[in-house]
C-alpha positions as a Markdown table, in Angstrom:
| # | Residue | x | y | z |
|---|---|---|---|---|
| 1 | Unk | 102.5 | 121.8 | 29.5 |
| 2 | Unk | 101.1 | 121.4 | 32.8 |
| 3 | Unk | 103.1 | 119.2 | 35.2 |
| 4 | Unk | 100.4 | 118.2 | 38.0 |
| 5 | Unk | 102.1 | 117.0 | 40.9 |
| 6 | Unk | 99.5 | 113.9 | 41.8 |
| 7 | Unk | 99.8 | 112.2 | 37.9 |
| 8 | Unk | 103.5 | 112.5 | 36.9 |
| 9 | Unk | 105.5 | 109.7 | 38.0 |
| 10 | Unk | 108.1 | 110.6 | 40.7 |
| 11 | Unk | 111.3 | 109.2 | 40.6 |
| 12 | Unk | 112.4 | 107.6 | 43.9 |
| 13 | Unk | 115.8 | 108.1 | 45.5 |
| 14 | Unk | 118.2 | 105.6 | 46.1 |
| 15 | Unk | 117.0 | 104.6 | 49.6 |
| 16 | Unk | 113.8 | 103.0 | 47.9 |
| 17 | Unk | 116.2 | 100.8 | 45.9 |
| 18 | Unk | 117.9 | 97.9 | 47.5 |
| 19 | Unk | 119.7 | 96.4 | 44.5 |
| 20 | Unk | 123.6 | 96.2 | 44.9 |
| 21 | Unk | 125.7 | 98.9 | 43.8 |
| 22 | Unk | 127.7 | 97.9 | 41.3 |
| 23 | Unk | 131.7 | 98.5 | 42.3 |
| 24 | Unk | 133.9 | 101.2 | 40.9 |
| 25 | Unk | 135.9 | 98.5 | 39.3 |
| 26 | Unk | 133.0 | 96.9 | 37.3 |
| 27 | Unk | 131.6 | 100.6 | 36.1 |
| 28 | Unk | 135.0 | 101.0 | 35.0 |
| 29 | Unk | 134.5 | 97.6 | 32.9 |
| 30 | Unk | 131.5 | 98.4 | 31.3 |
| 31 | Unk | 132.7 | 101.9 | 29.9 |
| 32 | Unk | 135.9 | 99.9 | 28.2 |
| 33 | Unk | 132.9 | 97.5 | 26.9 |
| 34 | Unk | 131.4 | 100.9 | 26.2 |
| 35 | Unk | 134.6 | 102.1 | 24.3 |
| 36 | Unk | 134.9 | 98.8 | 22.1 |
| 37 | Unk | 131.6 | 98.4 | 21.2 |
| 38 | Unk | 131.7 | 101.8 | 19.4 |
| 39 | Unk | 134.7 | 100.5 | 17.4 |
| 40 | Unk | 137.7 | 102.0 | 19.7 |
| 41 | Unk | 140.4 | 100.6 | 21.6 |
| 42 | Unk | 140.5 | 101.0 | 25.2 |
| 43 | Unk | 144.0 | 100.6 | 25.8 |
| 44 | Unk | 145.4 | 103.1 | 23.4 |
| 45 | Unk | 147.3 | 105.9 | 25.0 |
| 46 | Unk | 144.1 | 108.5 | 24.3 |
| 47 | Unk | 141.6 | 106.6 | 26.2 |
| 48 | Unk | 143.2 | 104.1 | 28.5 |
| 49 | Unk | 142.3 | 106.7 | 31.7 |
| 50 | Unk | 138.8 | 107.5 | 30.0 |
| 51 | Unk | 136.9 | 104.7 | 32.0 |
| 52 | Unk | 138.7 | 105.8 | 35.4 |
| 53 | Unk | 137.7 | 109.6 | 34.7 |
| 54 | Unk | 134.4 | 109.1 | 33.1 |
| 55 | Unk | 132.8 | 107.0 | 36.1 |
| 56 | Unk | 134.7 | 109.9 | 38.4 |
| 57 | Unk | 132.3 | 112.7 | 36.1 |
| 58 | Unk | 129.1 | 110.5 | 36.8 |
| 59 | Unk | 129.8 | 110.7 | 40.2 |
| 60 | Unk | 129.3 | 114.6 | 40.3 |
| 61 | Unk | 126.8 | 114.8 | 37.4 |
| 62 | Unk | 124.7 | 112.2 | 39.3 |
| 63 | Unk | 125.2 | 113.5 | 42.5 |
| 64 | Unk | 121.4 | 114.0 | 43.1 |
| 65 | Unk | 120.8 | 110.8 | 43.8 |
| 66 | Unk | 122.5 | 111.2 | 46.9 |
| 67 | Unk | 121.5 | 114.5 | 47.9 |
| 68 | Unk | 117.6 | 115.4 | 50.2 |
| 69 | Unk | 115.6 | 117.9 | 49.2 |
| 70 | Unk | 114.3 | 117.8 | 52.5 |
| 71 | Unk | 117.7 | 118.7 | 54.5 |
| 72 | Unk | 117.8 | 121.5 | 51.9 |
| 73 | Unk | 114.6 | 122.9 | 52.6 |
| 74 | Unk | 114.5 | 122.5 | 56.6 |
| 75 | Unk | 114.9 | 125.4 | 58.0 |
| 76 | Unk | 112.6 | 128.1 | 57.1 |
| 77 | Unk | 113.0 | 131.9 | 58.6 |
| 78 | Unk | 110.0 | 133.3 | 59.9 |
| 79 | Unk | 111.0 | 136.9 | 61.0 |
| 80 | Unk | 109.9 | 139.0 | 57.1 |
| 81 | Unk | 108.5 | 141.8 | 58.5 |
| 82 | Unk | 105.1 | 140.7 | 57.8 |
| 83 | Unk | 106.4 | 140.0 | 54.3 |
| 84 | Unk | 103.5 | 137.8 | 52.9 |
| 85 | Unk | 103.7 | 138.8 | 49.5 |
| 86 | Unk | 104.9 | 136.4 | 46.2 |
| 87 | Unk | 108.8 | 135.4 | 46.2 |
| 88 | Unk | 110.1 | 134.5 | 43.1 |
| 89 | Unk | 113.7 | 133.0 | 42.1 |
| 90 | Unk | 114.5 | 133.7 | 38.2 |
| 91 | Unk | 116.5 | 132.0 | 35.8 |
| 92 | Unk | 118.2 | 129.4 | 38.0 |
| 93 | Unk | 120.4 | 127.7 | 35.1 |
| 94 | Unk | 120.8 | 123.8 | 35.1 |
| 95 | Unk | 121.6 | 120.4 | 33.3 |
| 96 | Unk | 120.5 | 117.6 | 33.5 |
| 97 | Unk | 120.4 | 114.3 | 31.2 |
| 98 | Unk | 117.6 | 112.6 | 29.4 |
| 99 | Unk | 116.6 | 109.0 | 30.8 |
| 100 | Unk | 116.0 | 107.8 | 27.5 |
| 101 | Unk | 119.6 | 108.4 | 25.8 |
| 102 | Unk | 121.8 | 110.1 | 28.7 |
| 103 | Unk | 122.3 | 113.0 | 26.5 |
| 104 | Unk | 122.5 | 116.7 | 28.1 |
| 105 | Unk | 119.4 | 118.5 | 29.2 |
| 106 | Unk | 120.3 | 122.5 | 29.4 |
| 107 | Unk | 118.3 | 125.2 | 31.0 |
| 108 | Unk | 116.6 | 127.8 | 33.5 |
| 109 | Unk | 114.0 | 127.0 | 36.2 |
| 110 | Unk | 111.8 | 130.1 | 37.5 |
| 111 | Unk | 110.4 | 129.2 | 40.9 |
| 112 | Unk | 107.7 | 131.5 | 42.8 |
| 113 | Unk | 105.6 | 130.9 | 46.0 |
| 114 | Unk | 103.7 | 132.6 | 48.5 |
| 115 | Unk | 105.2 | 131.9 | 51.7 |
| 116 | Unk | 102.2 | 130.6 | 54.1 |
| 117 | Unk | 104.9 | 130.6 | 57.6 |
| 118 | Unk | 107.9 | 131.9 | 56.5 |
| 119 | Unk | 110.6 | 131.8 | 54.0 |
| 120 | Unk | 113.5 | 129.7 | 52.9 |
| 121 | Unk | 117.1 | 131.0 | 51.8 |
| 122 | Unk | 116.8 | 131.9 | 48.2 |
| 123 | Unk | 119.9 | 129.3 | 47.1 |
| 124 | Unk | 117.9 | 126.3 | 48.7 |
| 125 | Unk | 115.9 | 126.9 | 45.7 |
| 126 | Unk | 118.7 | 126.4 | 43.2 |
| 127 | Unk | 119.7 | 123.3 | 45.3 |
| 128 | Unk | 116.7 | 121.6 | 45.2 |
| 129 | Unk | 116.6 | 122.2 | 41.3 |
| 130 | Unk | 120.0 | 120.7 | 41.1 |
| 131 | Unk | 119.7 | 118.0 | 43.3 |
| 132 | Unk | 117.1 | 116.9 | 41.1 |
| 133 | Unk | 118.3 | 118.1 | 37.8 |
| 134 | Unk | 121.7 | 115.6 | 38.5 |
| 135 | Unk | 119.9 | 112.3 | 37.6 |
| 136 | Unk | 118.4 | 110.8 | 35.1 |
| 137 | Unk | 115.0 | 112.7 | 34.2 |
| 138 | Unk | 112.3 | 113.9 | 31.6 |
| 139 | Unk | 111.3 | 117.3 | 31.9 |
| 140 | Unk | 107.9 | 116.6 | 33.0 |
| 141 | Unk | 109.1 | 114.4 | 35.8 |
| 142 | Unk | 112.0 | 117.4 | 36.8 |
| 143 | Unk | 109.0 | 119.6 | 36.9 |
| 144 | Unk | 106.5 | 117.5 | 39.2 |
| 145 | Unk | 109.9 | 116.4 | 41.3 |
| 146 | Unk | 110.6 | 120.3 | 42.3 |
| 147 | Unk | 106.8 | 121.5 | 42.9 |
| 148 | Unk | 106.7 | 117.9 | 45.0 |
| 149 | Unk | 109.6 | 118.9 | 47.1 |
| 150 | Unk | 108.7 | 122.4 | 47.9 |
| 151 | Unk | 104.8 | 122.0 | 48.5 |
| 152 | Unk | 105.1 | 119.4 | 51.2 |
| 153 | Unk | 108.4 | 120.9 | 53.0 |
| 154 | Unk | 107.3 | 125.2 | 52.7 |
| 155 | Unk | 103.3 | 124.0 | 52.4 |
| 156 | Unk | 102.9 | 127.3 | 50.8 |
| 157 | Unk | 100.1 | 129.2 | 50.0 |
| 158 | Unk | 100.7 | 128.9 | 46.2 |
| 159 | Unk | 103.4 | 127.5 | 44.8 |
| 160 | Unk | 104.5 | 128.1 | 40.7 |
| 161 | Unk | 107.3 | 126.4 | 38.9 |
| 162 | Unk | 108.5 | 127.5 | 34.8 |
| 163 | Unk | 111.1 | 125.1 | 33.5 |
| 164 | Unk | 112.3 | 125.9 | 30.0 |
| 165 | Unk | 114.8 | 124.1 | 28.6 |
| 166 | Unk | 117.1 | 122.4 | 25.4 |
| 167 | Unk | 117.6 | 118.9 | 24.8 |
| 168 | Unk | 120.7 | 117.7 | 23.2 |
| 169 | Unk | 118.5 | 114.1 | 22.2 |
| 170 | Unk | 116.3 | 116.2 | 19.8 |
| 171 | Unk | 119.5 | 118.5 | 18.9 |
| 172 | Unk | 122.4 | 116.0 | 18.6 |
| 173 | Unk | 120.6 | 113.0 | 17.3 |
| 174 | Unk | 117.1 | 112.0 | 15.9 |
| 175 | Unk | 115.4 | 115.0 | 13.8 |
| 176 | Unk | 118.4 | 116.9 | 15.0 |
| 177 | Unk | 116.6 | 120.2 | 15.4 |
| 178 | Unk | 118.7 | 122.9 | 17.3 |
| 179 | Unk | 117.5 | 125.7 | 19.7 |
| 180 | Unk | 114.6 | 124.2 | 20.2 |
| 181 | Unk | 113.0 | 124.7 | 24.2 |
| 182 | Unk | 110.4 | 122.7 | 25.6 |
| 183 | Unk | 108.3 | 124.7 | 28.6 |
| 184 | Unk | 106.7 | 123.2 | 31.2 |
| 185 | Unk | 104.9 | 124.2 | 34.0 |
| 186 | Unk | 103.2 | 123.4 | 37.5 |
| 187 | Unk | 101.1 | 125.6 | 39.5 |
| 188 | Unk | 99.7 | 124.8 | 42.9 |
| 189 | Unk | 97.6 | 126.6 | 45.6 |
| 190 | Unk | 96.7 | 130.3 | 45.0 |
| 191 | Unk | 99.0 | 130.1 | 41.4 |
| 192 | Unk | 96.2 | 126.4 | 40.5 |
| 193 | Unk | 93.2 | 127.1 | 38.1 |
| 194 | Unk | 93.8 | 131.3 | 38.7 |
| 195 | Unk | 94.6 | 133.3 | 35.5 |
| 196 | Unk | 95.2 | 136.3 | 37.4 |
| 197 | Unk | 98.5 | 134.7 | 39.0 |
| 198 | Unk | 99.6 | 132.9 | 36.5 |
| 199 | Unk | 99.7 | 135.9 | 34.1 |
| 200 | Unk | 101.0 | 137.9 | 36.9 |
| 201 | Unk | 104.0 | 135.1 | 37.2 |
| 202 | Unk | 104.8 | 134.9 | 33.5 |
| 203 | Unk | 104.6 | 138.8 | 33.6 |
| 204 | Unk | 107.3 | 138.6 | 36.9 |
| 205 | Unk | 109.2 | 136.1 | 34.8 |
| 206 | Unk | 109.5 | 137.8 | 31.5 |
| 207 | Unk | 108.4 | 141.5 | 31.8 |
| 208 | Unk | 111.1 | 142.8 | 33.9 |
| 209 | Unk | 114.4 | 141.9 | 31.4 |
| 210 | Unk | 116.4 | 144.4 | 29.8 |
């Protein structure tokens, strides 16, 4: 599945929102609400710190939304030697969770572009899947999200992006099908409507594995 950058809807970060923040103390409350609902007792022994340390775990498993993709991708090196060739970054592992039943997303993202100006540290790459990756998200819209971030900070002269990945909705719930791994894709600039690089990507991606 193609993800094209300029149709999939792009989540926006918190500084688009203006709504109030809801305190520590009332996310607390509505995971005891959360607790009770499903038939438990929040104030046996077993759970009476769940609410306190599951608000704590969104905190880091959300952190994205209070993280720049920007600041991560700022500072590009441009002495390479004349390097001008296709860099790629394989099987950066992730999770996220799926905006429709906050269940685990689980998988690898495979991110290649020719630099146009220079190059940016190979882990800014893995940040800016994570940053992204830690909020609520489809796959499609983690794709576009990614390709979105890197074309207008690196502008390079192609830019590809593989996401293939497991989600727990489809495997713990629903039709309950497990192993099952959705691909998606987006392709811009010398990687866009060329066969040629795209098979050459794929080939980078998967012909070189033990």
């Amino acid at each position: 599945m193609d993800a094209a950058v300029s149709t999939l809807p792009v989540h926006k970060g918190p500084e688009a929102r203006r709504r109030r923040r809801p305190t520590r103390e009332e996310a607390e409350a509505a995971v005891r609400t959360l607790i009770e609902w499903v038939g438990d007792d929040p104030g046996r022994e077993g759970l009476v710190d769940t609410p306190r340390r599951m608000v704590k775990a969104w905190e880091d498993l959300f952190r994205g939304y209070h993280l720049s993709a920007a600041e991560e991708l700022g500072t590009v090196f441009e002495e390479v030697g004349g390097y001008g060739d296709v860099v790629l970054v394989r099987d950066i592992p992730f999770f996220s969770h799926c905006e429709h039943h906050i269940v685990p997303i689980m998988g690898k993202a495979h991110i290649a572009y020719y630099p146009r100006e220079g190059v940016v540290g190979l882990s800014k790459l893995a940040r800016v899947v994570d940053i992204y990756a830690r909020r609520l998200q489809t796959q499609e819209n983690l794709t576009a999200e990614i390709v979105g971030a890197i074309e207008a900070s690196l502008k390079p002269r192609g830019l590809a992006v593989l996401i293939e990945a497991e989600h727990m909705c489809m495997a713990m719930r629903g039709i309950q099908k497990q192993g099952v791994s959705t691909v998606t894709t987006g392709f811009t600039g010398l990687f866009k409507d060329n066969a040629t690089e795209q098979v050459r990507f794929m080939t980078m991606v998967r012909g070189f594995r033990a």
